[in-house]
C-alpha positions, 0 to 999 in steps of 0.5 A, a space after each residue: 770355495 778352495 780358500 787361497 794365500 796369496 805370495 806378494 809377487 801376486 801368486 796364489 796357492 790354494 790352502 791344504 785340504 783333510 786329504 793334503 794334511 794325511 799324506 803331508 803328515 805321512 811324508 813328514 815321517 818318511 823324511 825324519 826317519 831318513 833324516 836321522 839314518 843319516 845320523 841327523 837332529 831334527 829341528 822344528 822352527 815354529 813361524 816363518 817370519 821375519 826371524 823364523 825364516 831366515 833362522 831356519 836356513 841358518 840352522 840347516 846350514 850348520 855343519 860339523 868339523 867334517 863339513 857334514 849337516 848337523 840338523 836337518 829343519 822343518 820350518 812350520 807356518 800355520 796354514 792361514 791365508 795370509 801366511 801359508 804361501 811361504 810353504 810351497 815358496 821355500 821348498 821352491 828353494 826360494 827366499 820368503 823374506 825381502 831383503 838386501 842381503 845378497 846371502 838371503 836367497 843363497 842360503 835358501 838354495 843352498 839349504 832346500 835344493 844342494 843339502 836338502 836340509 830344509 823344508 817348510 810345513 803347514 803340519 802341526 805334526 812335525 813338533 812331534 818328530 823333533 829334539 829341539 823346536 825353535 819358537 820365532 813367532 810374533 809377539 807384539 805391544 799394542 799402544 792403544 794411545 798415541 803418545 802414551 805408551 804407559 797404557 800398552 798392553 801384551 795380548 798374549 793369546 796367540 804366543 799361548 796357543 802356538 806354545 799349547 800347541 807344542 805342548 800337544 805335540 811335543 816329545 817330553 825331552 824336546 828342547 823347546 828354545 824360546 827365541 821371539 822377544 818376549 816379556 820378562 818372566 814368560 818363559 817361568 810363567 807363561 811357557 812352563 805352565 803351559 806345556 806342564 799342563 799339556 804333559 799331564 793331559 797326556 798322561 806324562 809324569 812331569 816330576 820325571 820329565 819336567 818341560 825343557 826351556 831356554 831363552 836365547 834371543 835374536 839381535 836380527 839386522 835388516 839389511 845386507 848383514 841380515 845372515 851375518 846379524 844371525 850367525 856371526 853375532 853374539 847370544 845371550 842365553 839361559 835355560 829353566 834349569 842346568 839341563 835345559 841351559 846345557 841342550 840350549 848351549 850345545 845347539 846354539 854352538 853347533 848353529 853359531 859362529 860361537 868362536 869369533 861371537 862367544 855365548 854369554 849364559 845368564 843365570 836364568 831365563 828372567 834374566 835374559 828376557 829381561 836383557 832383550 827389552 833391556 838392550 832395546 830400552 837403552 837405546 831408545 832412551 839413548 835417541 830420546 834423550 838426544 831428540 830434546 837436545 836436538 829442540 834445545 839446540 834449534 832453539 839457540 842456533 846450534 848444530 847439535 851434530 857436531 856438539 855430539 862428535 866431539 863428544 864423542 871423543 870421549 870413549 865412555 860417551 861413542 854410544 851417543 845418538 844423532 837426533 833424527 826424524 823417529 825411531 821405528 822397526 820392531 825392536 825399539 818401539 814395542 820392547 820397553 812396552 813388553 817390559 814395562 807390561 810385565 812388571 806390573 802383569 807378571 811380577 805383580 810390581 806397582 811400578 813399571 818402567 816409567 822412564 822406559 815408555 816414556 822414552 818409546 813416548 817421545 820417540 814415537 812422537 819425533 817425527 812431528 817434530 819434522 812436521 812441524 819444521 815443515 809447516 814453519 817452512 811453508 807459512 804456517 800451513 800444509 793445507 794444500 801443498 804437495 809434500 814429497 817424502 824421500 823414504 818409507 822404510 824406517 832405516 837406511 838403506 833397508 827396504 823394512 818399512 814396520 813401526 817407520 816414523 814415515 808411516 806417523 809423518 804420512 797420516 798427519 800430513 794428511 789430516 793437515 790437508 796436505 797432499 803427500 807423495 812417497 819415493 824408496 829405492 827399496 821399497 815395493 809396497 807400503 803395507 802400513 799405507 797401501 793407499 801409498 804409491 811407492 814412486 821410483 822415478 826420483 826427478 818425476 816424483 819430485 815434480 811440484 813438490 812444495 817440499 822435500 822431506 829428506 826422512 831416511 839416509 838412503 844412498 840415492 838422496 845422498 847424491 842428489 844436488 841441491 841444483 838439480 832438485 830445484 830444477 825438476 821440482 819446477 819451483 823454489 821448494 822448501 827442504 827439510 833435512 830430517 837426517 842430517 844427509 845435507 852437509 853445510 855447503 849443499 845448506 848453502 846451495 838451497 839457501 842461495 836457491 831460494 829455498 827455505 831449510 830447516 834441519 832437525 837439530 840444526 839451529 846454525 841454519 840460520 847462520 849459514 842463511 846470513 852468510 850466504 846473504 852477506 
């Protein structure tokens, strides 16, 4: 039976067979012999995901002071059934990613059908025929205990096979530019003795031609920067050695808009492997740091907003975070993981990073804090009661829904015996929950809710009127705001309503519950 990928728009491809993969490989030649007449590099992006994807059309984008394309991008997925329809999809000239930048699907048209310098590949083979290879592959933490992120762990069998692969394929001066987020140390530990060892399986003298690394990593944005969070955005980089340093500075200066957004080198590729996890770490600290202020300030009846704007004020403290209902996305629940993982597993360190995890600890832990707030507000239980949760994605006005704190806040409702239901603007499916209907109807959603969750700041909750919400519930529902999206007065409103309201970081609700009752 032909084995089948299936694009999230339900349409099916049918995976490459031995005959597609010879002819594929023939046109692979055929397009880079006619590329480089042109006089163009070739750029081979290993994984379209996410990163990949979008990295790859701002690649083949790229023009020198003439206007003329710099590169031309073969943009390679393995042919597996969960991945490969983003093949044919983008040679269709048309976006594999999900996303509310208007850019996301003109970069891809223009790329594929204007330039034509842009095709997507299941082949291996491409690796073979390009000067620079762009790794954007996934790299994940694994936390196989809720709460303790001390016992995460890497598995990095995947990342070394993809980079054998390269390995395999490779021309020895091909620059290999190592972009996912990895742990510190695997570019000098992992990466370089893998491709070493494939070089001399193939008979390549690596005193004379010693594998070419660099680092440089991505600060992706979802949303409608997501283009602009690429291309117009600063870099950190570093290479193994000064040549590797030097071919990564050239590429990244012909690909990003380093005029307004300058380069900044590290010394080495620790160095900036340790700058990505360290980037992260600091503001997932930041939030965790603020969620315990935020229960100190319930506590005595202060609203702890408003105690961090006028901190605020101060220019050495505009960094603050707000409290909120968690943390979630790729970057800030797993980096500190792959970095404390690496202490220990790659340096041979005895101390990880403690304060690090423990920051990815409570973060993970927030948005039971919301529930908690919820059951006060019901009685005491949620056995029972219809919870209606306003957002799925783990940020506003972005339709992401990876590592969202919605996903930890659904499962414990139900295990509570509550009966939740879900709305997002942007959200299609939730593939965390896909037993989760994403509602769009907002008013027939909320119809018998016992309480409304306000979970992520989307534009749509902003506007709803504390009256209107009471009316189509069909009941008087309890409100939680776990974002802060309720000013005093719509507070007010609910109280006035009937409503019992709890706020995340907001004690003075008890304030306004006994002004609004003088």
């Amino acid at each position: 039976m032909q084995r089948v990928s299936t694009s999230p728009d339900g349409t099916r491809y049918d995976l490459p067979n031995a005959a597609a993969d010879e002819q594929e490989i023939k046109l692979l030649k055929e397009i880079t012999a006619q590329q480089r007449s042109m006089g163009r590099k070739i750029v081979a992006v290993q994984g379209l995901g996410f990163v990949g994807a979008v990295m790859a059309a701002v690649v083949a984008d790229a023009v020198d002071k003439d206007g003329k394309p710099i590169y031309f991008v073969h943009g390679v997925q393995r042919p597996s059934t969960r991945s490969y329809w983003k093949v044919p999809v983008i040679n269709e000239g048309i976006t594999p990613v999900e996303a509310e930048d208007p850019e996301i699907p003109e970069i891809f048209s223009r790329t594929v059908k204007q330039k034509g310098t842009l095709r997507a590949t299941w082949q291996e083979h491409a690796f073979s025929l390009a000067d620079i290879v762009v790794v954007d592959i996934q790299l994940d933490a694994t936390k196989p205990v809720f709460g303790n992120a001390a016992k995460g762990y890497v598995e990095t069998g995947a990342f070394e096979k993809a980079i054998t692969v390269l390995g395999q394929n490779i021309d020895p001066e091909t620059l290999v530019l190592i972009e996912t987020t990895v742990p510190p140390g695997t570019c000098q530990h992992i990466a370089k003795p893998i491709l070493a060892r494939e070089f001399e399986k193939r008979g390549i003298d690596i005193e004379k031609h010693p594998p070419r690394i660099a680092h440089s990593y991505e600060r992706v944005m979802p949303g409608r920067n997501y283009v602009s969070s690429i291309r117009d955005f600063w870099r950190t980089y570093s290479g193994v050695d000064k040549t590797c340093e030097e071919m990564a500075r050239e590429f990244l200066t012909n690909v990003l808009n380093t005029e307004k957004f300058p380069l900044y080198c590290l010394g080495n590729t620790n160095a900036s492997e340790i700058a990505k996890t360290m980037e992260n770490s600091f503001r997932a600290s930041n939030i965790a740091l603020i969620h315990e202020w935020a229960l100190f300030a319930e506590d005595v009846g202060v609203n702890l907003f408003e105690v961090v704007k006028s901190i605020r004020v101060r220019p050495t403290h505009r960094n603050m975070m707000n409290p909120g209902f968690g943390v979630g996305g790729y970057c800030l629940t797993k980096d500190p993981v792959l970095a404390h993982w690496a202490s220990m597993n790659i340096f041979g360190r005895r101390m990880g990073l403690d304060m690090a995890v423990g920051a990815v600890d409570v973060n993970d832990l927030m948005p039971l804090h919301t529930l908690d707030l919820t059951k006060q507000a019901l009685g005491g239980t949620l056995e029972g009661k219809k919870v209606c949760l306003l957002g799925a994605s783990y940020l506003n006005d972005v339709g992401d829904t990876r590592h969202s704190p919605s996903e930890t806040f659904w499962k414990t409702l139900v295990k509570e015996g509550a009966i939740p239901s879900v709305h997002d603007p942007l959200v299609k499916v939730w593939p965390e929950i896909p037993e989760a209907r994403v509602h769009k109807d907002l008013f027939g959603f909320l119809n018998g809710a016992d309480a409304v969750i306000f979970a992520v700041g989307h534009k749509e909750y902003l506007e709803l009127e504390p009256t209107e919400v009471v009316r189509v519930t069909g009941k008087i529902p309890a409100i939680i705001d776990a974002q802060n999206l309720l000013i005093d007065e719509k507070i007010k409103e609910y109280l006035r309503l009937g409503c019992e309201v709890k706020g995340v970081g907001k004690g003075h609700i008890s304030t306004l519950k006994a002004e609004t009752q003088s």
